[in-house]
N, C-alpha and C positions, 0 to 999 in steps of 0.2 A: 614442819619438817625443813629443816638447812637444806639447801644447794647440793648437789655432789661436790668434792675436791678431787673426784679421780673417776677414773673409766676402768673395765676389763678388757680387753684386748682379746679375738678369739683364743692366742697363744694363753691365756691364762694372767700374764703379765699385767700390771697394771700401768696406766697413765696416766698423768697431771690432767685436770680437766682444761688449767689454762697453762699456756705457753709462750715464750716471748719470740714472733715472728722475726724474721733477720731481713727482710725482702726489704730493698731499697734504702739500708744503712748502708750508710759510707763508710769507706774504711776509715778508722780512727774512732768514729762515734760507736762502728759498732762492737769493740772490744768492751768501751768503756759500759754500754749497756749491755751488754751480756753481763762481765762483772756486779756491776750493779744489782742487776738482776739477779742473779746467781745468789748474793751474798744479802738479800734481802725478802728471801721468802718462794723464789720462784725454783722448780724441778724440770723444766720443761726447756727444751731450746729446739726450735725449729729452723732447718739451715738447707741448703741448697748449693750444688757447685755454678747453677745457673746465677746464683746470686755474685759471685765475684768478692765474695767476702768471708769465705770459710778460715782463711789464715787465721783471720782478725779476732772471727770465733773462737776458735782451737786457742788463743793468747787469750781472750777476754775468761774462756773455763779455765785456763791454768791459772789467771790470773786472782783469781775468786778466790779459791783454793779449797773448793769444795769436790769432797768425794765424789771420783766417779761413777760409785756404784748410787750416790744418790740423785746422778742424774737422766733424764730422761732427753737422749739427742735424734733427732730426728733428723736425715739427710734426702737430698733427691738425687735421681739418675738421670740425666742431661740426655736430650732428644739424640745427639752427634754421638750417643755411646748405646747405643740401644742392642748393637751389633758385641759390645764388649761390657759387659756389667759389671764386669769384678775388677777392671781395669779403672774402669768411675770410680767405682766405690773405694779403691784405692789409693788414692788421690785427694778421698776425698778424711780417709783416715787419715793421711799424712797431715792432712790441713788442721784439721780438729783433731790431731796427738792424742787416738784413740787406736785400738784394734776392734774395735766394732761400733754399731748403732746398736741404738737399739728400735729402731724404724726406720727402715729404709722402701721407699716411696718412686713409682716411675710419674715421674715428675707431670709430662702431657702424654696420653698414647699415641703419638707419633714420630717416625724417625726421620731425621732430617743427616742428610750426607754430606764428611766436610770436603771441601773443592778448594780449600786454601782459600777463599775470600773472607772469611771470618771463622776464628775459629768454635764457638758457640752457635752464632747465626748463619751456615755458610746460605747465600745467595744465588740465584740465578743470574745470567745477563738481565732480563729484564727488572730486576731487583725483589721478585719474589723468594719466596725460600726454598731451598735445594731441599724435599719432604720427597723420599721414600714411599708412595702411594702403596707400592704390590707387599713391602715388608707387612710379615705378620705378628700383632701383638704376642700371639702364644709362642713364638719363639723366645722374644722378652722375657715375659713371663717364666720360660723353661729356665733362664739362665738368673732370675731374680731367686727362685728357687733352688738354684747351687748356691749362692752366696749363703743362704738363709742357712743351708746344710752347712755350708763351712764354719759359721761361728760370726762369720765377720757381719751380721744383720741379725741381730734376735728376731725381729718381725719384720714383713715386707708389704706391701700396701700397694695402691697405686693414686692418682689425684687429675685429678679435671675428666673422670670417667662417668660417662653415664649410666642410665639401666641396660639402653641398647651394647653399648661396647662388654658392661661386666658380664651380660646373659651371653654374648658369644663367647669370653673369656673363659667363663665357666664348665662350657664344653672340653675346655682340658686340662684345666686347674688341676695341678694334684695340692697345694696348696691354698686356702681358701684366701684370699686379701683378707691383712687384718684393720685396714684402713683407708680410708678415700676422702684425702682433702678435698676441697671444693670450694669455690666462694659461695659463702650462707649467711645472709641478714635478712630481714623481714622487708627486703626489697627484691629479695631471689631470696626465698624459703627451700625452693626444689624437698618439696612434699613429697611427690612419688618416690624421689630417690630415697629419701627418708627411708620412708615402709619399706623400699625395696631391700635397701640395704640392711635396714632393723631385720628383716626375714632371715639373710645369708649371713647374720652375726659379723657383718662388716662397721666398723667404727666409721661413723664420719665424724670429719675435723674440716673445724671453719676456717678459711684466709678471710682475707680483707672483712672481717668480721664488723669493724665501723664502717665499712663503705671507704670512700676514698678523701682527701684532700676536700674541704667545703662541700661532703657528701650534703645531698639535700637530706639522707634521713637527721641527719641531728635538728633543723628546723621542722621537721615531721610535727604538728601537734598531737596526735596522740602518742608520739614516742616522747613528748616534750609535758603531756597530762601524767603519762606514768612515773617518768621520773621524777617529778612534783611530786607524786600521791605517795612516793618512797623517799623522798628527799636527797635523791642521787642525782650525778650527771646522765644525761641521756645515752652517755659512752657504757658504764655499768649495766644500763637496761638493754642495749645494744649485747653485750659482753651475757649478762645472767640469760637473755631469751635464748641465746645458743645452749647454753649450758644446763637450761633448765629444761631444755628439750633431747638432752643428753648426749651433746655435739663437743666434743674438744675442740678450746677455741684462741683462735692465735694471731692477739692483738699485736701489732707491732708499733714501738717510741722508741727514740733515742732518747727520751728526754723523766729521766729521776723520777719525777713526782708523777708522768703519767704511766711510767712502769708500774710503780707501785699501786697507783690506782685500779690500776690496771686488772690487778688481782683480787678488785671486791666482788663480790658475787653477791646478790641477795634472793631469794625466795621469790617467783610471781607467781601470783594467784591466777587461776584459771579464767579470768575475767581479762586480766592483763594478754596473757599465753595467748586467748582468743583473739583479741584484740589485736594484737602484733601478727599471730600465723594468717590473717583475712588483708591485711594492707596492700599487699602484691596483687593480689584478686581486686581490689580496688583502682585498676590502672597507674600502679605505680612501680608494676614488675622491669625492673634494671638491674643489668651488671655493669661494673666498673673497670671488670678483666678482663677482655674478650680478643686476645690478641692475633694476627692475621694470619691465621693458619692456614683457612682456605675451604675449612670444613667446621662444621656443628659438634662434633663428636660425639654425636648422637642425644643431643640438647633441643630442646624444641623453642627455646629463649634465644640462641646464643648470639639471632643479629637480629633482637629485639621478640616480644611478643609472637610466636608465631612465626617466628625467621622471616619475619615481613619484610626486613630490611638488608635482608642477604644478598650478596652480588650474583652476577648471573651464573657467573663459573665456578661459586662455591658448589664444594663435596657438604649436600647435605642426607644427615642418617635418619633425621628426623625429618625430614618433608617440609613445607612453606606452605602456613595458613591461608 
């Protein structure tokens, strides 16, 4: 049995199983890999206003010159708009010269107030970030659901949530999320989420899918035994274990040959699957994204194993082993 090449979407809708991440393209490279990408096999484009490079997007799709109906764009809702949804997302059409997504994503569940110190990051005096504690997600939520209604969002999702955040979300959902990015490799598998989310027909979708820059899983020996025993790079094994566990997953290059690559997928045997979902249980459970919110969001990892390594004043949802 091949690979999947696409997902269902609770809306019915389908999705590309891979997609080319845009997080931490520059402008300039990242038109050219979009196009590239676009015009050589990929359906999928994952983008973000938090990323600072949706113009480059919106030129890199025109510049392809592939149908919009045959593409799959995915956008986020920046923490400083949480209060204004449709005003994001507006902005965010204008970038990428579209009138809709077709997934649109609350980027982290939390709001963060601008104060004129930066207009994405604003800050406190002591250099923490100006974060909205008493703001409630299901307001979010209320207004991710008009957009959804107006046309301008065929699907809407949300990313970096966990069981704890989506079980209370669900308390008023009139819309079920049809998506929850997340960082997923076989150094954070997030298992429970897995199930949890397979139950409520919620899609997960993998970031940093390779890990990071010199991520230590590519010297990993048994991620380095399976791609031997397949005669792929350890990045594909990396790439198929998400996919094969039926996760959308969104490598990100700027660079031609590893786009391309990018979108091999092959088959692993249940020996393989085994082999890679046990590694993290093996003490070697790490994330690469863990940015200083101030809280877990309800993650029982997210400052390390057990939130062993949480500061004193973090908001934690998940408690410290």
């Amino acid at each position: 049995m091949s690979a999947p090449t696409s997902f269902k979407l609770n809306t019915g809708a389908s999705i590309p199983a891979i997609g080319l991440g845009t997080w931490q393209a520059k402008p300039g490279e990242v038109r050219e890999a979009v196009k590239y990408a676009l015009q050589n096999g990929y359906k999928h484009i994952d983008a973000a206003l938090c990323y600072g490079n949706e113009d480059e997007v919106g030129a890199g799709i025109t510049d392809a010159g592939v149908d919009r109906a045959d593409i799959f764009l995915t956008s986020k809702l920046w923490c400083t708009y949480h209060d204004r949804v449709e005003e994001c997302l507006d902005i965010t059409l204008k970038s990428l010269r579209t009138d809709y997504v077709d997934l649109y994503l609350v980027h982290w569940p939390i709001r963060t107030v601008p104060n004129g110190t930066h207009p994405l990051f604003p800050t406190k005096p002591d250099g923490s970030r100006n974060i909205d504690w008493d703001w409630d997600q299901a307001e979010t939520w209320r207004q991710m659901e008009a957009v959804m209604a107006s046309g301008k969002a065929r699907a809407i999702g949300v990313s970096n949530v966990s069981e704890i955040l989506l079980e209370k979300l669900s308390k008023t959902w009139k819309v079920v999320p049809a998506a929850n990015q997340v960082e997923l490799h076989p150094y954070n598998p997030q298992h429970a989420l897995k199930k949890y989310c397979d139950g409520k027909g919620i899609l997960l979708e993998a970031y940093s899918p390779l890990g990071s820059t010199n991520s230590p899983l590519h010297a990993d020996p048994v991620l380095q035994q399976i791609a031997t025993k397949h005669n792929v790079s350890v990045a594909t094994v990396l790439i198929s274990w998400n996919v094969n566990r039926g996760v959308a997953t969104l490598p990100k290059s700027v660079t031609p040959s590893r786009i391309a690559d990018n979108l091999k997928v092959i088959t692993l045997d249940a020996d393989d699957m085994a082999a890679l979902d046990g590694l993290a249980a093996q003490g070697k459970q790490a994330r690469v994204v863990s940015p200083p919110w101030g809280t877990d969001f309800g993650f029982v990892d997210w400052y390390g194993p057990g939130n062993r390594d949480a500061p004193a004043d973090a908001r934690l949802l998940a408690g410290k082993a």
